[in-house]
Structures are given as structure tokens and as C-alpha cells.
C-alpha positions as CSV (number, residue, x, y, z in Angstrom):
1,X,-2.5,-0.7,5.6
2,X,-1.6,0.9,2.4
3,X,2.3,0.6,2.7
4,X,1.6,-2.7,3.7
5,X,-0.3,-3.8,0.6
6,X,1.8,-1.9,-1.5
7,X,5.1,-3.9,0.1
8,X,3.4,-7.2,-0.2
9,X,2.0,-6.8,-3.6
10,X,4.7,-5.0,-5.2
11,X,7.6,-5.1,-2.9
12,X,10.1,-6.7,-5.6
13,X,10.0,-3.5,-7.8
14,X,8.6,-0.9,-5.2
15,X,9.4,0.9,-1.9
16,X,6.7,2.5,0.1
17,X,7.2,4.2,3.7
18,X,3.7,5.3,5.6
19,X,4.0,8.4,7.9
20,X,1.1,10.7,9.3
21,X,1.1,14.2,9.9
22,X,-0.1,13.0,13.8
23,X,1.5,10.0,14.3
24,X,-0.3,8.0,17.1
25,X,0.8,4.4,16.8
26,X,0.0,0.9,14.7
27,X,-3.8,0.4,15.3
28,X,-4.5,-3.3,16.4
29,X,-7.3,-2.9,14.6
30,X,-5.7,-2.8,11.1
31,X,-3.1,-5.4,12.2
32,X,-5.7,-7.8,13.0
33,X,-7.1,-6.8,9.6
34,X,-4.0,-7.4,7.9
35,X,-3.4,-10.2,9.6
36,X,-6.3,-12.0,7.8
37,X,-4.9,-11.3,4.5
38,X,-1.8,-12.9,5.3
39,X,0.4,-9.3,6.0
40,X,2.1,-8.8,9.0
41,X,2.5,-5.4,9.9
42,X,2.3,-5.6,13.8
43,X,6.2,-4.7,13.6
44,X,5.1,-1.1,11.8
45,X,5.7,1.5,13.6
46,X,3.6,5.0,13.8
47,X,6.2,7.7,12.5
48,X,5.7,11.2,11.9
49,X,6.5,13.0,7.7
50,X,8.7,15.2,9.3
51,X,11.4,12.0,9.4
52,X,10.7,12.2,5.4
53,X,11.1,15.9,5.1
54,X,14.3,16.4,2.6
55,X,13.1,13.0,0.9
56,X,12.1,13.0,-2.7
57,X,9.8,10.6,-3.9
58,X,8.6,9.8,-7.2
59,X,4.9,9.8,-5.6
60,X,3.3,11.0,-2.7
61,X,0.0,9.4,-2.1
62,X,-2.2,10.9,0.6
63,X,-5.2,8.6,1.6
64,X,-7.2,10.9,3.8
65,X,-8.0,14.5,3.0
66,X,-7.1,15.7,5.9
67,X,-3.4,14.7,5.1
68,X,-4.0,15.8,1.7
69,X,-4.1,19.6,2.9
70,X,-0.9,19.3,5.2
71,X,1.0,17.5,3.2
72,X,4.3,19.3,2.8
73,X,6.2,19.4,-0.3
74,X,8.6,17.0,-1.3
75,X,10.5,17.6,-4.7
76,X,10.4,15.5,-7.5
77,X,6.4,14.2,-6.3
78,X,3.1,13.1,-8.2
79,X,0.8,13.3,-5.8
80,X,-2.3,10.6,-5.8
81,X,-5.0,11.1,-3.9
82,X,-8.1,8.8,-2.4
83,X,-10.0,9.6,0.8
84,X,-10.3,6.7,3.1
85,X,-12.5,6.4,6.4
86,X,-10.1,6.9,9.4
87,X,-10.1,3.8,11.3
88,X,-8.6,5.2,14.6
89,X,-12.0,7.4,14.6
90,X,-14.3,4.3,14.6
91,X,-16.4,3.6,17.5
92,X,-18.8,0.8,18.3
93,X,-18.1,-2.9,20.0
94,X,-14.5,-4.6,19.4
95,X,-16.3,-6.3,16.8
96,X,-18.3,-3.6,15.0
97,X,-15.2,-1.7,15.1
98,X,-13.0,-4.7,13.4
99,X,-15.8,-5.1,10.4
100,X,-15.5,-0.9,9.7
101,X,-11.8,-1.5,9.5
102,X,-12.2,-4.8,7.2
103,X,-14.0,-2.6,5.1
104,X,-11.4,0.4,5.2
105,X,-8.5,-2.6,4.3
106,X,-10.8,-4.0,1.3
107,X,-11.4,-0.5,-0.4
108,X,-7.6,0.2,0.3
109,X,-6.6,-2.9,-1.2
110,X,-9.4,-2.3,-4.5
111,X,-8.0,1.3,-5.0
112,X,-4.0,0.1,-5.0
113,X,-4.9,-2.6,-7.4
114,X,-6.8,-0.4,-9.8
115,X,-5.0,2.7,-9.3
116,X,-1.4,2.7,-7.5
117,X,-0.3,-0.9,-9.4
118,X,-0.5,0.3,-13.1
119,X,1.3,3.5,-12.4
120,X,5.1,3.0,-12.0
121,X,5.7,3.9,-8.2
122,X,9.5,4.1,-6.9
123,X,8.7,4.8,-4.0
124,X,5.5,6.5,-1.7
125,X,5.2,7.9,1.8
126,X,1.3,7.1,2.6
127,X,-0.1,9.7,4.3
């Protein structure tokens, strides 16, 4: 969700890629989440940081602490840090399980306009 606000937001003057230390695919749950803000990112695809290992970024920005501790190195980083609520561990009806991932979207969205949009990003792997 983050690489997707951060492309829709800022996408004429930044690049961000999203990768996980344990990939395990798109959640429908956060494209139906995006969907209703008007992003699309049911063509995302889950990939793993090692396809980013070598990279250098001007940031790294890790959105669970989990991530935060695995996080390898990548030369040339600032790393930003804000620990999100993982949506793939939600549980509950379809529903209940959409409005916990609304929420997750809306703070992700509040953080990158108050944090991530006043710094000058190149460009970010979310992790």
C-alpha cells in the first residue's frame, strides 16, 4: 500500500519498489482497499529484498518492525521507520477484516503525507 501511495502521490519526481523479507503475495485485502482510493495495485506483485540486494537507494523505509531488524544493508540509505499493523495477520469476518485494513491504508496514507512527502525521496524499497 505504501509504494502504491507513494507512486500515485508523488510518482512524477519519485520511484518507490515494495519488497518483504517473506514475500507471500498482493493481499486482496489491501487491493480492495486501494481500490477505494482510486489506486490500482492488483497488478503488484509480492517480491522478495533479495531482488534489491546490490541496489542503492537514497532511502529505505521499513513499515513494520519486524522488517526493520532484517533489513539488510543497502549503501547510500536513510532509513525511515513507522510500525504498521500487518494486514495479512488480521482475522475476523471478510468484512471486519476489510475495515482493519482501511484503517492500516488510512494511517499509511497520514504518515507518507506528513513524513515521507517533505523529505526528498529518489527512490524507496518498502519493507
Amino acid at each position: 500500500m505504501a509504494e502504491g501511495f507513494l507512486n500515485a502521490l508523488k510518482g512524477e519526481g519519485y520511484e518507490a519498489f515494495s519488497a518483504g523479507i517473506e514475500p507471500s503475495g498482493v493481499n486482496p485485502y489491501a487491493v480492495k482497499a486501494m481500490a477505494e482510493t482510486g489506486i490500482d495495485i492488483s497488478t503488484h506483485r509480492s517480491k522478495s529484498i533479495e531482488e534489491f540486494r546490490g541496489e542503492s537507494f537514497d532511502y529505505v523505509v521499513t513499515v513494520c518492525d519486524r522488517a526493520k531488524e532484517a533489513c539488510p544493508f543497502f549503501p547510500g540509505e536513510r532509513i525511515l521507520h513507522k510500525d504498521f499493523k500487518d494486514p495479512s495477520e488480521f482475522k475476523g469476518t471478510k468484512s471486519e477484516i476489510l475495515e482493519k485494513v482501511r484503517e492500516v491504508r488510512d494511517e499509511i496514507k497520514d504518515w507518507i503525507d506528513k513524513t515521507l512527502i517533505k523529505t526528498d525521496l529518489r527512490a524507496s524499497p518498502f519493507l
